[in-house]
Legacy VTK file of the C-alpha trace (Angstrom):
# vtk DataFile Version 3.0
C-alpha trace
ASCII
DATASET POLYDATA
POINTS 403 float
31.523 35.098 -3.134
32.188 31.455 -1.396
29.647 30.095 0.430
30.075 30.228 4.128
30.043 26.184 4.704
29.488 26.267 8.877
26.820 28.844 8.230
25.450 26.847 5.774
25.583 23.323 8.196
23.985 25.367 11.041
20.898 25.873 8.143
20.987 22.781 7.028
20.448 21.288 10.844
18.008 23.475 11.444
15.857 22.496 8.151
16.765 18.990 9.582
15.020 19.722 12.854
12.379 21.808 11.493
11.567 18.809 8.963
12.064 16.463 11.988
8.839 18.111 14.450
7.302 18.257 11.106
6.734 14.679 10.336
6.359 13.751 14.100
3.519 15.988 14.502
2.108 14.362 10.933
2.426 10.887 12.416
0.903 12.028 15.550
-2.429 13.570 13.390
-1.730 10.120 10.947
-1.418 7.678 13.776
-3.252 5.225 11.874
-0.866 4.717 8.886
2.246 2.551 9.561
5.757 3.970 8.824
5.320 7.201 9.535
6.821 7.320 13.052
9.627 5.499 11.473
10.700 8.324 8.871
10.168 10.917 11.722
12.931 9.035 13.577
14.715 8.224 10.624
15.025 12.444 9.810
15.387 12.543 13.625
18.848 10.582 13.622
19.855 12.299 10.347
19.809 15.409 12.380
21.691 14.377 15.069
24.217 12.649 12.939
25.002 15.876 10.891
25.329 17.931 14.363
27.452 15.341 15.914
29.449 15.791 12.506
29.669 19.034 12.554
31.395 19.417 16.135
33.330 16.396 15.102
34.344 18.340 12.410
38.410 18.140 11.952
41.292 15.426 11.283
41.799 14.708 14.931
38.155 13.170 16.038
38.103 10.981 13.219
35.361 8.675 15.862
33.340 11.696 16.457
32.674 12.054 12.093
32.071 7.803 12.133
29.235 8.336 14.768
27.462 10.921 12.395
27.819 8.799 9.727
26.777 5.902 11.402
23.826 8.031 12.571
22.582 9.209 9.203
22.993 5.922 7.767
20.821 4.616 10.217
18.630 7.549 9.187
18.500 6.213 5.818
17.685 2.666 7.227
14.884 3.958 9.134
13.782 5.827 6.198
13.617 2.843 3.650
11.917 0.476 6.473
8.896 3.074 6.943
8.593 3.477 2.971
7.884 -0.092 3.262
5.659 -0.145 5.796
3.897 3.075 5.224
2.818 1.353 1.596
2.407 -2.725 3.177
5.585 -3.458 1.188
8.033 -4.537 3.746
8.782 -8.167 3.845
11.238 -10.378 5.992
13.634 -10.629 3.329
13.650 -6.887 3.028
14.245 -6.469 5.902
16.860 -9.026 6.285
18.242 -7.227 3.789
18.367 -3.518 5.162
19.661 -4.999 8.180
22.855 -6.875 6.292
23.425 -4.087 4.651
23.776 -2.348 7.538
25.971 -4.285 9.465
28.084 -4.271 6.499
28.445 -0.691 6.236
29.711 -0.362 9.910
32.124 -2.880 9.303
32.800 -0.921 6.525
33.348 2.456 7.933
35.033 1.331 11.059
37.628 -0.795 9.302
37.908 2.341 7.485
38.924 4.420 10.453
40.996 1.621 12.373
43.210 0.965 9.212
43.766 5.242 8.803
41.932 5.612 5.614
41.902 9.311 4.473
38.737 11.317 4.668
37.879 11.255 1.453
37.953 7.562 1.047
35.771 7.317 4.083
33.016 9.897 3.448
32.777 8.083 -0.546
32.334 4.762 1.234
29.146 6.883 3.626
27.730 7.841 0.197
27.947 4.647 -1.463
25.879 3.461 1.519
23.481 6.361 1.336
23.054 5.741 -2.036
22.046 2.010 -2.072
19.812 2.602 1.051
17.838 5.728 -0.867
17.412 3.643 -4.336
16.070 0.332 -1.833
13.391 3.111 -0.099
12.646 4.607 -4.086
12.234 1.007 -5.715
9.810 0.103 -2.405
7.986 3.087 -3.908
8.092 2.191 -7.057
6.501 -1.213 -6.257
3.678 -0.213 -4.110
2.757 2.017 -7.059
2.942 -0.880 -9.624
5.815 -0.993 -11.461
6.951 1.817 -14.129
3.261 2.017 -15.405
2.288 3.147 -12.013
4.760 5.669 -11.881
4.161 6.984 -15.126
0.527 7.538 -14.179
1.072 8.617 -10.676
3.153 11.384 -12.640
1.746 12.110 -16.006
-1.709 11.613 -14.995
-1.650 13.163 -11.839
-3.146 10.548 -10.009
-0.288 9.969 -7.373
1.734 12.551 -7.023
2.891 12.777 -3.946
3.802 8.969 -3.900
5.289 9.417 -7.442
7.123 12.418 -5.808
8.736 11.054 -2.934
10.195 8.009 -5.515
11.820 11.247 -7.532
12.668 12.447 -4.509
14.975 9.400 -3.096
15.982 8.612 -6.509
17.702 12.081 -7.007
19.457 11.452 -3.146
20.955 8.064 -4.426
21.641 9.717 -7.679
23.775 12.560 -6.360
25.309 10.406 -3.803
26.565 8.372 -6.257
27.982 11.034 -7.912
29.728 12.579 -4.470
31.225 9.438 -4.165
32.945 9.231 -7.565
34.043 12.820 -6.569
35.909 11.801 -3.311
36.917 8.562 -4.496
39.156 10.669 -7.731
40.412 13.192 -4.981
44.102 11.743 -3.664
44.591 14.068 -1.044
42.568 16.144 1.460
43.398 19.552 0.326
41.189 22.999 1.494
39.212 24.859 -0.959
38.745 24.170 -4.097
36.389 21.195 -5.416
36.444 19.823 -1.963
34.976 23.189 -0.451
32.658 23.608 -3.191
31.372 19.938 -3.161
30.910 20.582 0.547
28.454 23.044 -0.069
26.450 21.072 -2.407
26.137 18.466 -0.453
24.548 20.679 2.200
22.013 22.131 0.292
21.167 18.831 -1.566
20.951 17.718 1.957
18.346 20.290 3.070
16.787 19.617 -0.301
16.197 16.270 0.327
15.047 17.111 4.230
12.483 19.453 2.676
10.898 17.193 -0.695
10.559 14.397 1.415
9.025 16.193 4.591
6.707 17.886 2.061
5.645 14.836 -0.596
5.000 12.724 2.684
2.753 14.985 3.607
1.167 14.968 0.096
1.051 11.659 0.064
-0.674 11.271 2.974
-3.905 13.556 2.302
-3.499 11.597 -1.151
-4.458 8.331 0.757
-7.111 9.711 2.803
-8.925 10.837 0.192
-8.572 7.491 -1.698
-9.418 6.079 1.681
-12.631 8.109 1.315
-13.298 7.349 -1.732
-13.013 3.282 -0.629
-15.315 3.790 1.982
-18.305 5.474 0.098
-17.884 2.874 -2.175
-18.229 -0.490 0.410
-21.197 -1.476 2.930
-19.627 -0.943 6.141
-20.741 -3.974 7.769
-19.596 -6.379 5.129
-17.107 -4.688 3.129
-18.590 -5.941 0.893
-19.503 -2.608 -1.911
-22.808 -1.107 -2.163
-25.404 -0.955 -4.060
-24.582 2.503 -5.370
-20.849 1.527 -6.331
-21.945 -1.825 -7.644
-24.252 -0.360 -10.527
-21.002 1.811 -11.711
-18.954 -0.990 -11.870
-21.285 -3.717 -13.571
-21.644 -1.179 -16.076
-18.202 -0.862 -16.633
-17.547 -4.880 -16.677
-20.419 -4.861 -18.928
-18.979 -2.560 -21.739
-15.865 -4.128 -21.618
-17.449 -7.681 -22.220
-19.215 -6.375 -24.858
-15.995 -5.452 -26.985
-14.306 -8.892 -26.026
-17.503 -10.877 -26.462
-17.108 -12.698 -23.466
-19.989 -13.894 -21.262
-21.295 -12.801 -17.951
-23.463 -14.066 -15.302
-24.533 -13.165 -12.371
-25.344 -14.818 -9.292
-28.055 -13.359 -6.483
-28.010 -14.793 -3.039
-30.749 -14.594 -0.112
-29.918 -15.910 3.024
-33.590 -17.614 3.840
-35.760 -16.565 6.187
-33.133 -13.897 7.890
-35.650 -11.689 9.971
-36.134 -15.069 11.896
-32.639 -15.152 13.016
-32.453 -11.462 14.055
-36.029 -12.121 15.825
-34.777 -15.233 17.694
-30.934 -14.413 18.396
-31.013 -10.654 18.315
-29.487 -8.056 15.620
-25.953 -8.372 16.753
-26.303 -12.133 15.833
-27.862 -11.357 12.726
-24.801 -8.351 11.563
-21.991 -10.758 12.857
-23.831 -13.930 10.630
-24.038 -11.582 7.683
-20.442 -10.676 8.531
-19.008 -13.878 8.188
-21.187 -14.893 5.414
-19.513 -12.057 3.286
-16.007 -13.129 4.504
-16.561 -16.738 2.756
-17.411 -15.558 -0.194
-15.130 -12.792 -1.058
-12.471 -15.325 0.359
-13.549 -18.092 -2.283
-14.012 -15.683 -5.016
-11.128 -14.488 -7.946
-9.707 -10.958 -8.308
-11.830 -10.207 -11.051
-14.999 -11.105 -9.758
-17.393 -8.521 -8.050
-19.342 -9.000 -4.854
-22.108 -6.577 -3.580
-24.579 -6.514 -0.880
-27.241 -5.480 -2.730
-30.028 -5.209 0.231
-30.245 -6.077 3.845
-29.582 -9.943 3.598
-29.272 -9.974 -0.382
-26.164 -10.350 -1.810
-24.847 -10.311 -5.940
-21.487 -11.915 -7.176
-20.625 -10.673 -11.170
-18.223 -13.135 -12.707
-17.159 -11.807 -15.389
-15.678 -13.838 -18.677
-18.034 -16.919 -16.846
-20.548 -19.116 -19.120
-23.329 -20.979 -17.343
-22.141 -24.165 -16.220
-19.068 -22.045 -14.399
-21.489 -19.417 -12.446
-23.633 -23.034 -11.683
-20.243 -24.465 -10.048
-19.909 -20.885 -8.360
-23.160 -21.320 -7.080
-22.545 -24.372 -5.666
-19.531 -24.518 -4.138
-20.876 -21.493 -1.913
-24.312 -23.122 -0.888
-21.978 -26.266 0.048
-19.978 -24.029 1.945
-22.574 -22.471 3.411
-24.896 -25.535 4.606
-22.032 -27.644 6.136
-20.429 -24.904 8.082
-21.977 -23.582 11.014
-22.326 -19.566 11.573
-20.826 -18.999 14.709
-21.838 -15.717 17.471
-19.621 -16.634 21.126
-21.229 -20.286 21.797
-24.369 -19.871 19.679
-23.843 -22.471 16.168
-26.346 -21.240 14.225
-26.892 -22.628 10.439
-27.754 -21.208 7.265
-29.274 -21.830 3.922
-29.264 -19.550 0.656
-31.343 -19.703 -2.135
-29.730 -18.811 -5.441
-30.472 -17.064 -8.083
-28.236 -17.639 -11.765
-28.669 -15.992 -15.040
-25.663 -15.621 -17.883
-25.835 -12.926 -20.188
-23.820 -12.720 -23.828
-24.007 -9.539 -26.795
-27.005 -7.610 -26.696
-28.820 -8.737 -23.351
-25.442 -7.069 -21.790
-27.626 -4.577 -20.054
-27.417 -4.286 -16.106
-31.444 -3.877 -15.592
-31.718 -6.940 -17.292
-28.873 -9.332 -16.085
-30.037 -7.682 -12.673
-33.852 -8.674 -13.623
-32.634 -12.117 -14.603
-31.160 -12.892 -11.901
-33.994 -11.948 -9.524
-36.795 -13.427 -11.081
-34.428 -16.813 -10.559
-33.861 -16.188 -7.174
-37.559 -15.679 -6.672
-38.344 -18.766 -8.449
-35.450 -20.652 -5.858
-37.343 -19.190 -2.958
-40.693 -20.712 -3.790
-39.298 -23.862 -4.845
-38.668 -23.936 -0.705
-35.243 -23.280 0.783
-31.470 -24.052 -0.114
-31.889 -24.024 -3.850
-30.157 -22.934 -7.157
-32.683 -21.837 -9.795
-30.383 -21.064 -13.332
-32.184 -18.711 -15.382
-33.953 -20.177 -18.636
-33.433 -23.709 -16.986
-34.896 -25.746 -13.929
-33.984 -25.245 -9.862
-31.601 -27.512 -8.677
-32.351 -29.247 -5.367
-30.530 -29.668 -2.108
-28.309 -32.318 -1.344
LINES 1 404
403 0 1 2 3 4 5 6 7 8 9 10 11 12 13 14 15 16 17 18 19 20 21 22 23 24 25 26 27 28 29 30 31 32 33 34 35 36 37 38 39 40 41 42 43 44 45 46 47 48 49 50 51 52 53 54 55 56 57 58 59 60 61 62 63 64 65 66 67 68 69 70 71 72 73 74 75 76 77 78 79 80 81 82 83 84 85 86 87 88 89 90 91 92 93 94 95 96 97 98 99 100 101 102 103 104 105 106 107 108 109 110 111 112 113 114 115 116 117 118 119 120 121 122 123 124 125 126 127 128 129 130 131 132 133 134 135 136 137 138 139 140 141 142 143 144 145 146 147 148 149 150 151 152 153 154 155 156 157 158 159 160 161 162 163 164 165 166 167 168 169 170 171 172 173 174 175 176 177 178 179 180 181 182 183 184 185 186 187 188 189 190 191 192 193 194 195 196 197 198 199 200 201 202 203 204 205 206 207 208 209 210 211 212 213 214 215 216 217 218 219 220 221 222 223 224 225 226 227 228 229 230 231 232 233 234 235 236 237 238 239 240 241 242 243 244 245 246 247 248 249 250 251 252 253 254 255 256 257 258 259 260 261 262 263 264 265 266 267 268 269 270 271 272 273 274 275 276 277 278 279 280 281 282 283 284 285 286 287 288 289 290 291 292 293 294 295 296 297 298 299 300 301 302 303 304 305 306 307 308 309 310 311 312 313 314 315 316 317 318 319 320 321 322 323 324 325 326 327 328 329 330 331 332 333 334 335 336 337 338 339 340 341 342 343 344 345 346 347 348 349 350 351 352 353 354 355 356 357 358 359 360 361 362 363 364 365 366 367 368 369 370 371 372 373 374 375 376 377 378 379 380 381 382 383 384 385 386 387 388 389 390 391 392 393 394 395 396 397 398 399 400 401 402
């Protein structure tokens, strides 16, 4: 039995609307994550484009059909600029680029119409354009996740799949639009029934396909990133940002075991800002949290991707360097206290300054234990304390002095 096709548009609109109040009302409860509200109005001018098509519907309102297409391209742009922003992706070339390529396509489509090009060769052109917008929103995907190896995991080891999904998911559009325009593009003449009818069909349902996988694997997506969200946030001291003592002593065991197989050193560098609890007495705690603020900000700002930086207790704070011998960890050292004692802290109008005693210890093979490096490293910083303030005591060596 043939599929009824206007039955089967009035479906797909409605899936279109029903997917459109769908990811408003998710952006609404998501207001904090960008591009959302952009792929609600993205599926929100897809809808309107395919009803606007569908009363257009017919060889004589050939500028009613270009206004649907129009719309759901712009759909598609709207789509592939909140990809982008929804994963901090989108850049000014990209969208330079989305925008070009949008201007090109209505140039495209209306030259079409004004120079009487037949249906067919205007509805392949639409999918073309479809096509290259849905593979620019999959590849924005693709590159928030990492490359291929991030797909592969996101998939195979289940560890994003919504993400992983919704890459699929606008790779299959492109694909089959791709493949709808080869279609049209071999068909010479309009002609009812046949392959045109059928391919009309298809292209609804792939359309209310597409309406429901990506309404759905945004959505997945979504509670995917809250919970790594979560996750983030147990891990890191909230005033800093710095991560906590808990999360620090899983990773340092981690960097640990890994530099035992590659033999590689370690060290570890523990920092007290001196004589702290006089600062909170004399300026107040909100001094104290915004100085212990900024203090963190200077140092994860100076220090490399691979390096680890805790707040270990109230105004204590560790930095493992991994793959770092003693004289490097020593440098480390000091270009933070130099940092430190020629900038001023500043709270409103209040300068107030700081010193830090240091405490350095570098451990290699067997003495790749956290307790000890930990120990080490303490006993050093003790040692810098009582040698008086603004000093770097290296484990197993002497303090080095100020200035």
């Amino acid at each position: 039995m043939a599929l009824d096709l206007s039955s089967l548009t009035l479906v797909t609109v409605l899936i279109l609307a029903v997917s459109t109040f769908v990811l408003a009302a998710h952006w609404v409860a998501n207001f904090s994550f960008a591009g959302l509200g952009r792929i609600a109005v993205g599926m929100g001018m897809a809808t309107a484009g395919v009803v606007i098509f569908m009363m257009a519907a017919g060889p004589s309102k050939p500028l009613g059909i270009l206004l649907g297409d129009l719309l759901i391209l712009m759909g598609h742009l709207w789509f592939w600029l909140g990809i982008a922003d929804y994963w901090k992706e989108r850049s000014r070339r990209l969208t330079y680029l989305a925008g070009f390529i949008m201007v090109f396509a209505i140039i495209i489509l209306v030259n079409n119409v004004m120079q009487g090009g037949t249906p067919e060769n205007r509805a392949a052109l639409y999918s073309f354009f479809v096509a290259v917008f849905s593979t620019g929103a999959a590849l924005s995907v693709v590159q928030a996740l990492g490359g291929r190896v991030g797909l592969y995991k996101g998939i195979i080891k289940r560890k994003t799949i919504g993400t992983s999904t919704i890459a699929g998911v606008f790779f299959a559009h492109a694909a089959f639009n791709v493949y709808r325009g080869i279609v049209l593009q071999s068909m010479t003449a309009p002609g009812p029934g046949g392959d045109q009818s059928a391919l009309a069909s298809i292209t609804q349902i792939e359309g209310t396909l597409f309406a429901l996988a990506l309404t759905v694997s945004m959505i997945v997506s979504t509670a995917e990133r809250v919970q790594a969200d979560l996750r983030i946030q147990a891990m890191m001291d909230p005033l800093t940002h710095a991560l906590n003592r808990r999360a620090f002593m899983t990773v340092i065991k981690t960097v640990l075991a890994r530099s035992r197989r590659l033999s590689e050193p370690v060290s570890l560098i523990m920092m007290d800002i001196d004589k702290f609890k006089r600062i909170n007495l004399k300026h107040g705690h909100l001094v104290g949290d915004a100085i212990l603020r900024q203090f963190a900000d200077g140092v994860m700002e100076g220090r490399r991707a691979q390096d680890v930086f805790c707040r270990f207790g109230g105004e204590e704070f560790v930095l493992l360097l991994p793959g770092t011998s003693e004289e490097g960890a020593e440098l480390v050292a000091h270009r933070v206290r130099d940092a430190v004692t020629g900038y001023p802290f500043q709270y409103g109008k209040k300068d107030i300054s700081l010193t830090v005693s240091f405490g350095v210890t570098t451990a290699r093979g067997d003495d790749l234990l956290p307790d000890s490096i930990l120990d080490a490293a303490y006993k050093a910083l003790r040692e810098a304390q009582k040698e008086g303030r603004n000093q770097i005591e290296v484990s197993g060596s002497g303090s080095v002095k100020p200035g």
